[in-house]
PyMOL commands that place a pseudoatom at each C-alpha (Angstrom):
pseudoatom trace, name=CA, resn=UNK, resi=1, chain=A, elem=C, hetatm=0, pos=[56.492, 1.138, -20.164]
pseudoatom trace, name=CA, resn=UNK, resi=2, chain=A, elem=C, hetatm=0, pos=[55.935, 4.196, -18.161]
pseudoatom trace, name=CA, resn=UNK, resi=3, chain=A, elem=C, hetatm=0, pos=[53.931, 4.059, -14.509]
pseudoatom trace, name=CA, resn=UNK, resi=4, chain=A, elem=C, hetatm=0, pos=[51.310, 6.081, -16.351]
pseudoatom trace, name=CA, resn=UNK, resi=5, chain=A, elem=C, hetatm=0, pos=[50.263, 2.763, -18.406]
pseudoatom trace, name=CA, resn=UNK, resi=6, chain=A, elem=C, hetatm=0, pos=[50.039, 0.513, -15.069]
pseudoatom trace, name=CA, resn=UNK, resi=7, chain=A, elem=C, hetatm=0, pos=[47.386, 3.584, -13.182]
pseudoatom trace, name=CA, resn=UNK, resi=8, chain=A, elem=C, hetatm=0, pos=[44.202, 2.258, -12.021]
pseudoatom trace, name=CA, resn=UNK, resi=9, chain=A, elem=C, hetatm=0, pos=[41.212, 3.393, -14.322]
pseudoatom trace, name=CA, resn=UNK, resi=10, chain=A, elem=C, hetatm=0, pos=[37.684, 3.405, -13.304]
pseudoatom trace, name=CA, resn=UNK, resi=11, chain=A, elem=C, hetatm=0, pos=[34.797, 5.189, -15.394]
pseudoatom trace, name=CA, resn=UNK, resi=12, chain=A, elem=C, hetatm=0, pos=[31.608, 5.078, -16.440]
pseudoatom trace, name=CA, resn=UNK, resi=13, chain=A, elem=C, hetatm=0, pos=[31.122, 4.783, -20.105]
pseudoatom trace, name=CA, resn=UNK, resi=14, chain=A, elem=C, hetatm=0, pos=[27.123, 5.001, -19.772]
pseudoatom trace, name=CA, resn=UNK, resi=15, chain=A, elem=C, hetatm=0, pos=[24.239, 4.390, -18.046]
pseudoatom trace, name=CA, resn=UNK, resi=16, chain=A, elem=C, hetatm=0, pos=[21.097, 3.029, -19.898]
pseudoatom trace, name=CA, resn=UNK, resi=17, chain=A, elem=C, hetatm=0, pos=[17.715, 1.011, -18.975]
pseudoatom trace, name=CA, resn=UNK, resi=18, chain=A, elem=C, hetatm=0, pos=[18.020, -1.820, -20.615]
pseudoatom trace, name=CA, resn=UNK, resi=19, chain=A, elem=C, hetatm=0, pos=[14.095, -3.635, -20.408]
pseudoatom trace, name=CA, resn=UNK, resi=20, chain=A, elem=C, hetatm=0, pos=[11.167, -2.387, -18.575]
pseudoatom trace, name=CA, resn=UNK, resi=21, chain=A, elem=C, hetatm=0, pos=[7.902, -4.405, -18.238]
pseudoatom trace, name=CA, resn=UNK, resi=22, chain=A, elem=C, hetatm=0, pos=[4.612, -3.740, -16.663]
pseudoatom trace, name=CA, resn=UNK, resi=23, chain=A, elem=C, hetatm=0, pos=[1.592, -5.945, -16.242]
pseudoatom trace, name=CA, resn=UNK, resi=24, chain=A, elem=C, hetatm=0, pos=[-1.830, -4.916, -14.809]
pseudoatom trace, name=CA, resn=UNK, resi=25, chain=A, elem=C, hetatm=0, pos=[-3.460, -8.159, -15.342]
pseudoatom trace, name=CA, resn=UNK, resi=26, chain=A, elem=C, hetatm=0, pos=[-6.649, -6.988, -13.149]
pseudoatom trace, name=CA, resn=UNK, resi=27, chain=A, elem=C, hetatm=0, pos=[-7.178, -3.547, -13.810]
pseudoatom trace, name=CA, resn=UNK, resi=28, chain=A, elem=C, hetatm=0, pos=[-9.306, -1.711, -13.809]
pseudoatom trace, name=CA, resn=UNK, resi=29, chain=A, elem=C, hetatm=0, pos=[-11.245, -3.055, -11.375]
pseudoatom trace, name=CA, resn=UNK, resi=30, chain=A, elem=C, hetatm=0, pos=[-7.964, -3.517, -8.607]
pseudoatom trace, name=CA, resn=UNK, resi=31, chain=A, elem=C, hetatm=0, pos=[-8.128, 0.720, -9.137]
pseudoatom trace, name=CA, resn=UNK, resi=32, chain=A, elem=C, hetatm=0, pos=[-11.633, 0.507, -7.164]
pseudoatom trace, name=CA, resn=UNK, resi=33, chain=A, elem=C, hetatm=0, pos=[-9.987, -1.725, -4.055]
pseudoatom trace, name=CA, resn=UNK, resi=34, chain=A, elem=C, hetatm=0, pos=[-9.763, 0.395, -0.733]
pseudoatom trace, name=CA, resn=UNK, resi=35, chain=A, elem=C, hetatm=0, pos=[-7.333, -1.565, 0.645]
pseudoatom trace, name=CA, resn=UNK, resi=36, chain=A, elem=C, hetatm=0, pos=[-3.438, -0.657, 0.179]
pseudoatom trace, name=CA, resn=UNK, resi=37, chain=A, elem=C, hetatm=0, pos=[-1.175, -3.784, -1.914]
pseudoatom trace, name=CA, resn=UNK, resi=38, chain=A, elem=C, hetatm=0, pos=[0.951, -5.300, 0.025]
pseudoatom trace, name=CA, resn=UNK, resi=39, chain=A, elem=C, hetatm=0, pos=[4.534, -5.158, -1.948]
pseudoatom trace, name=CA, resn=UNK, resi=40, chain=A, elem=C, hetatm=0, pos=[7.159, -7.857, -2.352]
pseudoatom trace, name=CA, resn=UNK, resi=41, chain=A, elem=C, hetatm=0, pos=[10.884, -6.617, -4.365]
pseudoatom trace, name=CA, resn=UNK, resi=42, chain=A, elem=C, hetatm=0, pos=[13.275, -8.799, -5.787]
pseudoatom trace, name=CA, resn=UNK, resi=43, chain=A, elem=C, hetatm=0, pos=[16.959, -7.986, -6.549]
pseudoatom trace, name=CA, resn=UNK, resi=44, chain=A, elem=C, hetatm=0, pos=[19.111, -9.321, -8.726]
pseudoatom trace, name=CA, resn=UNK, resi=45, chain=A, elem=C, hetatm=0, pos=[22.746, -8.139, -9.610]
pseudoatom trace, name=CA, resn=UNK, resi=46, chain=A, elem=C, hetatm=0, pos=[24.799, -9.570, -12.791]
pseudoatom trace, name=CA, resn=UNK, resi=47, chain=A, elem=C, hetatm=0, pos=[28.323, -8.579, -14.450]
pseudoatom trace, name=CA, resn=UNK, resi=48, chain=A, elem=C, hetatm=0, pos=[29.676, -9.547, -17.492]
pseudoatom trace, name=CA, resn=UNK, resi=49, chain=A, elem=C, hetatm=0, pos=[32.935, -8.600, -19.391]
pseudoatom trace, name=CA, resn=UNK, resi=50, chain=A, elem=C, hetatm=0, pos=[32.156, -6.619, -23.211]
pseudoatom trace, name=CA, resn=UNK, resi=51, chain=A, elem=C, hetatm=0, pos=[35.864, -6.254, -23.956]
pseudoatom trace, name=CA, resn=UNK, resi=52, chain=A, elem=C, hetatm=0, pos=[39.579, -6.231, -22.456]
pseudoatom trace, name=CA, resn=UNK, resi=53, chain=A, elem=C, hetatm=0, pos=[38.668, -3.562, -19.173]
pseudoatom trace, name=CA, resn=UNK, resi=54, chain=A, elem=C, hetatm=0, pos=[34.878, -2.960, -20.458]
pseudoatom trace, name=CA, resn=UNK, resi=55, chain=A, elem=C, hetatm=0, pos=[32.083, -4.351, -17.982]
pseudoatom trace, name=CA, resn=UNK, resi=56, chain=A, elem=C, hetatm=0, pos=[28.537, -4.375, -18.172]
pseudoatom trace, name=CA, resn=UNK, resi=57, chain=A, elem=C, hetatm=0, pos=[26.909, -4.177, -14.832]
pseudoatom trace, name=CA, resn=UNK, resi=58, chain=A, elem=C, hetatm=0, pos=[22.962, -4.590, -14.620]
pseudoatom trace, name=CA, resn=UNK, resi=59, chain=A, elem=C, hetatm=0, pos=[20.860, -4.564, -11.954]
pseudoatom trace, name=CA, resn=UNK, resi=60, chain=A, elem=C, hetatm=0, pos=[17.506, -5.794, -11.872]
pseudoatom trace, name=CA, resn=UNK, resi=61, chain=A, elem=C, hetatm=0, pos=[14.456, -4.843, -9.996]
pseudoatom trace, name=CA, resn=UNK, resi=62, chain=A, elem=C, hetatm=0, pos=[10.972, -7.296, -9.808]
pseudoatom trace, name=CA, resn=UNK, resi=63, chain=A, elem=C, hetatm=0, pos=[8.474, -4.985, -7.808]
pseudoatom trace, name=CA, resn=UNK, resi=64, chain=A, elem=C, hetatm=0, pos=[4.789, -7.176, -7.411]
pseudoatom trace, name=CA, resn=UNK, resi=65, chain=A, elem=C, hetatm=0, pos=[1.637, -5.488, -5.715]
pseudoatom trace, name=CA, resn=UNK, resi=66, chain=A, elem=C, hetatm=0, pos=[-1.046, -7.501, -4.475]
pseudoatom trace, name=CA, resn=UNK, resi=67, chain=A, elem=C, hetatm=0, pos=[-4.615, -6.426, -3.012]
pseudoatom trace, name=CA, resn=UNK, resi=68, chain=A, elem=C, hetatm=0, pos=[-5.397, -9.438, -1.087]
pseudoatom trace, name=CA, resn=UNK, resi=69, chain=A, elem=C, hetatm=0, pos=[-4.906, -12.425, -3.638]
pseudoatom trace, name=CA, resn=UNK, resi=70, chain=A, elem=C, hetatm=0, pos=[-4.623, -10.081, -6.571]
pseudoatom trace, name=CA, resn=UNK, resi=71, chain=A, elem=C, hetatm=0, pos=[-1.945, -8.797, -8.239]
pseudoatom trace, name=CA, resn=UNK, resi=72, chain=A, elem=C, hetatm=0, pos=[-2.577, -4.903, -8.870]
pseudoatom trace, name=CA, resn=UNK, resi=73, chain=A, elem=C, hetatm=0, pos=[0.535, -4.546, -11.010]
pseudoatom trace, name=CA, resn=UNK, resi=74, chain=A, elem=C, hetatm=0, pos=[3.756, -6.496, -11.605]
pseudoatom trace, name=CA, resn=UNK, resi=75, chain=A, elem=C, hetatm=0, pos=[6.887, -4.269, -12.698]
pseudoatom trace, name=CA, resn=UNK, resi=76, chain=A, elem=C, hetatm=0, pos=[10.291, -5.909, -13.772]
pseudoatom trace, name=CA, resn=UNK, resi=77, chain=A, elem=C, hetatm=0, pos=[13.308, -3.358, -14.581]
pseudoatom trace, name=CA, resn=UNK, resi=78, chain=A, elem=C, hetatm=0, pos=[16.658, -3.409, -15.494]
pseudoatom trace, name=CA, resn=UNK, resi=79, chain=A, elem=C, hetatm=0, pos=[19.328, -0.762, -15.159]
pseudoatom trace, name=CA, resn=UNK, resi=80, chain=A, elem=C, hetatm=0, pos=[22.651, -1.331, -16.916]
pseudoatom trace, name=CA, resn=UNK, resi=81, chain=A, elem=C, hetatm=0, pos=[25.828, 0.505, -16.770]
pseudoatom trace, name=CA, resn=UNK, resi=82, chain=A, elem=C, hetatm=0, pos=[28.909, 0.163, -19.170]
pseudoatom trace, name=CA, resn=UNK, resi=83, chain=A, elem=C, hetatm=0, pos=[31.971, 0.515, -17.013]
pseudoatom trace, name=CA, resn=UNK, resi=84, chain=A, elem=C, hetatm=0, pos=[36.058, 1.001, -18.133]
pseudoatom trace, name=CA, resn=UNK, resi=85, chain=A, elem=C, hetatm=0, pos=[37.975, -0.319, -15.390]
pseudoatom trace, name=CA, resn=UNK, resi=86, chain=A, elem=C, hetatm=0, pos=[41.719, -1.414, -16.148]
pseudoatom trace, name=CA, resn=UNK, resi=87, chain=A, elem=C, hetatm=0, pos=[44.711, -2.087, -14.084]
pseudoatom trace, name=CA, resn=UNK, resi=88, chain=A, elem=C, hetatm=0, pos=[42.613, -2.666, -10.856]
pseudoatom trace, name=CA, resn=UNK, resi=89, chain=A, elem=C, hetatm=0, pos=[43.905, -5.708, -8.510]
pseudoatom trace, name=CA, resn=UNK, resi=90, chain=A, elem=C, hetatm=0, pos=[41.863, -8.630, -9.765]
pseudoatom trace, name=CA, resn=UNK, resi=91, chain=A, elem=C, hetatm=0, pos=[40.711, -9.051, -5.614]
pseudoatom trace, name=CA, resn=UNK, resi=92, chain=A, elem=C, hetatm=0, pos=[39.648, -5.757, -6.028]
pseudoatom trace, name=CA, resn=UNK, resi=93, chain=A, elem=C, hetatm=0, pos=[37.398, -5.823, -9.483]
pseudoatom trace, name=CA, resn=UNK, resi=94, chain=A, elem=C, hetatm=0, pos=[35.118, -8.931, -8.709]
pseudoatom trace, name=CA, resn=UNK, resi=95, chain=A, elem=C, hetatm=0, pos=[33.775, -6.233, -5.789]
pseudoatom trace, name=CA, resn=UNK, resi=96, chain=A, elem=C, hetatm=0, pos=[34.001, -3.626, -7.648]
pseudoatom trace, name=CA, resn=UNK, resi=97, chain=A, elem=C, hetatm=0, pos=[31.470, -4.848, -10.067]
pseudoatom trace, name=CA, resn=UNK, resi=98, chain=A, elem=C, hetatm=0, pos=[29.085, -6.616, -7.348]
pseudoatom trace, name=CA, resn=UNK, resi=99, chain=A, elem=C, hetatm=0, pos=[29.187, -3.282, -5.085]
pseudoatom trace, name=CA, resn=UNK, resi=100, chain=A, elem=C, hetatm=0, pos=[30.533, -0.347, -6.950]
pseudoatom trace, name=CA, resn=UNK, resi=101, chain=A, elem=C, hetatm=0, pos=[28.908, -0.333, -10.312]
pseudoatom trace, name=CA, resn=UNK, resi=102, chain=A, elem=C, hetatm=0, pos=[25.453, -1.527, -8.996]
pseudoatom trace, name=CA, resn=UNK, resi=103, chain=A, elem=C, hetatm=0, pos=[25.381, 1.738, -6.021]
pseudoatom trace, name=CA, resn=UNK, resi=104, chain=A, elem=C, hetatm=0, pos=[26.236, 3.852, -9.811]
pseudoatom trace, name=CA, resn=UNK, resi=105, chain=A, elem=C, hetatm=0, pos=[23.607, 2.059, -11.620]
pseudoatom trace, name=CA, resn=UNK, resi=106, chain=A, elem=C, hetatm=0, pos=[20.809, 1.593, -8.725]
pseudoatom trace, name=CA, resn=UNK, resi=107, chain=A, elem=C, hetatm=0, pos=[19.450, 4.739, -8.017]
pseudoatom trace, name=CA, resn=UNK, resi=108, chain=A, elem=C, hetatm=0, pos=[18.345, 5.321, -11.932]
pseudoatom trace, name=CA, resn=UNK, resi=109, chain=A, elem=C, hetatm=0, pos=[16.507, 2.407, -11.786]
pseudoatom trace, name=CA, resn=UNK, resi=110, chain=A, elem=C, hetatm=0, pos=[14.596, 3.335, -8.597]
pseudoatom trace, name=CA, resn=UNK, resi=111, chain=A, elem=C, hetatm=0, pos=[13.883, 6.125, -10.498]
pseudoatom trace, name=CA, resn=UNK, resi=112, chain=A, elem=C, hetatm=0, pos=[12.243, 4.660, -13.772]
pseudoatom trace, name=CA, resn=UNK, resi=113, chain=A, elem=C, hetatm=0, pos=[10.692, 2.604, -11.467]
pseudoatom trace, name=CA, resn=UNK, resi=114, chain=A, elem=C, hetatm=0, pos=[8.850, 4.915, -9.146]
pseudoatom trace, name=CA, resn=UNK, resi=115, chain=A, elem=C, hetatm=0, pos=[7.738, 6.755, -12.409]
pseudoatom trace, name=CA, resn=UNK, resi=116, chain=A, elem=C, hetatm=0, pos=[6.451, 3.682, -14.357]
pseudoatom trace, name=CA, resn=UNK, resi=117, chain=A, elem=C, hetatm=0, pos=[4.374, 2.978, -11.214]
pseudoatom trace, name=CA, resn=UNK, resi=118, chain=A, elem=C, hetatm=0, pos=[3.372, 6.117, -10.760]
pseudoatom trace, name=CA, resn=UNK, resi=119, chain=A, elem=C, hetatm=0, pos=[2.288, 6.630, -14.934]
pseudoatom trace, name=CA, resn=UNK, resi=120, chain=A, elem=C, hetatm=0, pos=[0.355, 3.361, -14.473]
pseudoatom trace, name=CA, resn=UNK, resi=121, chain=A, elem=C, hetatm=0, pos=[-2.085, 4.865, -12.086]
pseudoatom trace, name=CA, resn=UNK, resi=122, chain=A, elem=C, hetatm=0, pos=[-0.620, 3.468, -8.740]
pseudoatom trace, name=CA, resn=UNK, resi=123, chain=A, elem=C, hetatm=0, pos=[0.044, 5.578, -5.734]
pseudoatom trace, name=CA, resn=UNK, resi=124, chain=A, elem=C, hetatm=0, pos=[4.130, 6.232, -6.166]
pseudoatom trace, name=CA, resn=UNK, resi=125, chain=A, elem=C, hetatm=0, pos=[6.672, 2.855, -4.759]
pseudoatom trace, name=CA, resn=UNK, resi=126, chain=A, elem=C, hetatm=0, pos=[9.609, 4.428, -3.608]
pseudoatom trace, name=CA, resn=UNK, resi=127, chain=A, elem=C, hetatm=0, pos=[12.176, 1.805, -3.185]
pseudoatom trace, name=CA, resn=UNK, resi=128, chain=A, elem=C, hetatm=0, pos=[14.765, 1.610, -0.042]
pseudoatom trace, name=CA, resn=UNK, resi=129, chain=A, elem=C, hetatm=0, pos=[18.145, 2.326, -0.663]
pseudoatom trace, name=CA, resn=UNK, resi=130, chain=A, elem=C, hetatm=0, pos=[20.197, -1.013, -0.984]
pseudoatom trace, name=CA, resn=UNK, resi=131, chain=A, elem=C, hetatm=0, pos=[23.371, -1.882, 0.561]
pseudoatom trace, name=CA, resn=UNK, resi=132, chain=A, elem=C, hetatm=0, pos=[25.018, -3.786, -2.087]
pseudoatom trace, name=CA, resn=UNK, resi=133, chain=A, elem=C, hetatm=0, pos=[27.755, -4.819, -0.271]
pseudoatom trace, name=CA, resn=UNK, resi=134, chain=A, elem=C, hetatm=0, pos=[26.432, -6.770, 2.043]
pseudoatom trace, name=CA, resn=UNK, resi=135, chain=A, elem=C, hetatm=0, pos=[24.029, -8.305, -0.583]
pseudoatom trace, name=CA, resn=UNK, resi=136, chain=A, elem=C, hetatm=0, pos=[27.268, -9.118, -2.377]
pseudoatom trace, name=CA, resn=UNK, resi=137, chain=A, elem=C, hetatm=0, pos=[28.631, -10.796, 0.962]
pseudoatom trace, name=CA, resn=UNK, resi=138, chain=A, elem=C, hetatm=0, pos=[25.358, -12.533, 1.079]
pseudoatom trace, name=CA, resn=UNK, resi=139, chain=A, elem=C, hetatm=0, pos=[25.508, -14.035, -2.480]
pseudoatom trace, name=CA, resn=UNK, resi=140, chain=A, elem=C, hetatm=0, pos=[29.051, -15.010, -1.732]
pseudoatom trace, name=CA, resn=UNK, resi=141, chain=A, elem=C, hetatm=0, pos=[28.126, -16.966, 1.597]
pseudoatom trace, name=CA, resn=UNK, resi=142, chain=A, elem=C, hetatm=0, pos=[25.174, -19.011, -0.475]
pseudoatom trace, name=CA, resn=UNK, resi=143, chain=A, elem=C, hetatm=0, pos=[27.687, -19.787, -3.566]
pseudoatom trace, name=CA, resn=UNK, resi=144, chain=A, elem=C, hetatm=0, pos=[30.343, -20.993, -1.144]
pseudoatom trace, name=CA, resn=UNK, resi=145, chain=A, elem=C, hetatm=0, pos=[26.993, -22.934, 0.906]
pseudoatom trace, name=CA, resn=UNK, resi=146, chain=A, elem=C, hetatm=0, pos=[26.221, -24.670, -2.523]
pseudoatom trace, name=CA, resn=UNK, resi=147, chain=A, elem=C, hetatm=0, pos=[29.748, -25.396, -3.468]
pseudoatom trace, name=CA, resn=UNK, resi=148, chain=A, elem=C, hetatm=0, pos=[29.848, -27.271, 0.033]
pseudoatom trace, name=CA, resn=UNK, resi=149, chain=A, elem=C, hetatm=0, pos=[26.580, -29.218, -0.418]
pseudoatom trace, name=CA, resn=UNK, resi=150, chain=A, elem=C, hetatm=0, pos=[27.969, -30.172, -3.967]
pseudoatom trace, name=CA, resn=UNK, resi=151, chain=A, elem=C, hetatm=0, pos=[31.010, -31.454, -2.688]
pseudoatom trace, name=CA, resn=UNK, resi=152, chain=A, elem=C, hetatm=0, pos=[29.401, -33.457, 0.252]
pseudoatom trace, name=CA, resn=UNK, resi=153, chain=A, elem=C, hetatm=0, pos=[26.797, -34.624, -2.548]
pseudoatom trace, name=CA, resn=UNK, resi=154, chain=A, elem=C, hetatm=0, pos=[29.656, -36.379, -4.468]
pseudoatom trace, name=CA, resn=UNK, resi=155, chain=A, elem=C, hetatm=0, pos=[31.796, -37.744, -2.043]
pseudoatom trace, name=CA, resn=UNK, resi=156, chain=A, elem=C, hetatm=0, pos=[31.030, -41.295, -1.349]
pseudoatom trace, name=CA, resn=UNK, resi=157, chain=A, elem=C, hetatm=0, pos=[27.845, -41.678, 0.809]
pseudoatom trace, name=CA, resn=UNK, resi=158, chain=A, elem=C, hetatm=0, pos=[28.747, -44.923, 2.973]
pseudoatom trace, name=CA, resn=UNK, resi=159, chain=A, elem=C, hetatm=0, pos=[31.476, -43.335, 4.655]
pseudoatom trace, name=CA, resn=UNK, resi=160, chain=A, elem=C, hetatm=0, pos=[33.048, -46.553, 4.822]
pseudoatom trace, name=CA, resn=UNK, resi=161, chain=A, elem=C, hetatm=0, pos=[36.624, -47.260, 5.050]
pseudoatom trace, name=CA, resn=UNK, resi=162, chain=A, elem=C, hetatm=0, pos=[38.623, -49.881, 3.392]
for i in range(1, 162): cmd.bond("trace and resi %d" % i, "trace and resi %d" % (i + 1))
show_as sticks, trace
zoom trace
């Protein structure tokens, strides 16, 4: 076998959107409020293996708009990438795919985004720039904070020693 075989590969295979949905459940008459939505985002990052050293990472984006109790529109999108990566440390590729691919994959999305808002009717959304790895730490810190509450949820409650 020849070092050439054991080389660290990383590429992108493709990037594609995946699902986009929009909902304007009170237009039109939200288009004749004076007041500006207020905006809440949601993130959400998944990987999944396709094949021996193919990866799917997706990232998905919930942006809701609300004018006072309303919601003015509600816009859920998903940006996936198909990613070759072989021979990479196996520390090294659970990262990889939770920071990496999503920073590749991100900034499309933003983009769809901001012009499926801005097709709608709405005034443009331009989303912040994400730091995906500490969102990755973050997501690692709650999965290791509900393995722990697990754990202390089955061990015996009375504490009692016999």
């Amino acid at each position: 076998m020849s070092d050439e075989n054991l080389q660290p590969v990383f590429q992108i295979q493709r990037v594609y959107l995946k699902d986009m949905s929009l909902e304007q459940p009170n237009s039109p008459a939200v288009f004749l409020e004076q007041e500006a939505p207020s905006i809440e985002v949601a993130l959400d990052v998944a990987a999944e293996p396709l094949a021996e050293g193919i990866f799917e990472s997706t990232v998905t984006i919930t942006v809701t708009a609300k004018v006072k109790d309303k919601v003015a529109f509600l816009v859920e999108g998903k940006q996936a990438g198909i990613f070759e990566a072989r021979n990479i440390p196996a520390e090294q590729l659970d990262p990889l795919l939770g920071i990496g691919c999503p920073n590749i994959v991100y900034p499309y999305l933003r983009a769809n985004i901001a012009d499926l808002i801005t097709r709608a009717g709405f005034p443009p959304v331009h989303l912040a720039e994400i730091n995906f790895e500490v969102f990755y730490q973050q997501r690692l810190q709650a999965l290791a904070e509900q393995q722990a509450a697990t754990a202390a949820a089955a061990a015996p409650a009375d504490g009692a020693t016999h």
